[in-house]
C-alpha positions in Angstrom: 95.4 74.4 111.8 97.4 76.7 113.7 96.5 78.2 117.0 96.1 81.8 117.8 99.3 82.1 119.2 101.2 80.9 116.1 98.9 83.2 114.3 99.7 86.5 115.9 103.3 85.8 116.0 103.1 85.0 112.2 101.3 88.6 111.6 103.8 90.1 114.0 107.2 88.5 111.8 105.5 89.6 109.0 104.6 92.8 109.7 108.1 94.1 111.4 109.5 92.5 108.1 107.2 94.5 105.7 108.3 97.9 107.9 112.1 96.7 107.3 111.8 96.0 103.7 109.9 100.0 103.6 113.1 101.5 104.8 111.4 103.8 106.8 111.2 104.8 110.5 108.7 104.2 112.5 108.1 107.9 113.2 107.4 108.2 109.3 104.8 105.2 109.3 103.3 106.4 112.3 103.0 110.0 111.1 101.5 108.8 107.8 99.1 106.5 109.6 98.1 108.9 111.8 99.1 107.3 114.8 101.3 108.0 117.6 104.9 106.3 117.2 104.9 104.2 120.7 102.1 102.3 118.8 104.2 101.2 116.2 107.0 100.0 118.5 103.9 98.2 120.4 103.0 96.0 117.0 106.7 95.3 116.8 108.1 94.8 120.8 104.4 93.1 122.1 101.8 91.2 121.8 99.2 94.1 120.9 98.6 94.1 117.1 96.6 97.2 115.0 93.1 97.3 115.0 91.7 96.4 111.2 91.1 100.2 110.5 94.8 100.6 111.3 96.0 97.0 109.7 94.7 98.3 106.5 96.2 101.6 106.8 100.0 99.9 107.9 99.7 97.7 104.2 99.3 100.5 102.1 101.8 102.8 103.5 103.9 99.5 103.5 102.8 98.7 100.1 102.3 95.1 101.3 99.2 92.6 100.3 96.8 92.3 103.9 96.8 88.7 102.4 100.4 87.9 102.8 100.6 89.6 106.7 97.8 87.3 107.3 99.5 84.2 106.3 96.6 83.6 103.3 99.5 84.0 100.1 103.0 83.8 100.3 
């Protein structure tokens, strides 16, 4: 089982991938999300990862599965 540590970083790869493969800024995410931009780069440059209203909010705008972010399909 992995640990939290190898968790977040899992959710973090995954979810700066998912924001690569959408081809869009981070400005456009954060505006659609209704979020302020520097909160984005935080998901992608820290440790700090969305809250689950948020989460939920980043895969549909990223048209990615919560499942696969999580690590529960590949």
């Amino acid at each position: 089982m992995r640990n939290d540590t190898e968790i977040e970083k899992m959710i973090r790869e995954r979810l700066i991938e998912a924001i690569k493969q959408s081809g869009m800024t981070n400005t456009a995410i954060a505006k659609q999300a209704n979020i302020h931009v520097s909160m984005i780069t935080d998901y992608k440059n820290t440790k700090k990862l969305p809250s689950l209203t948020n989460f939920a909010i980043l895969c549909k705008i990223l048209d990615v599965s919560s499942d696969y972010i999580l690590g529960l399909e590949t």
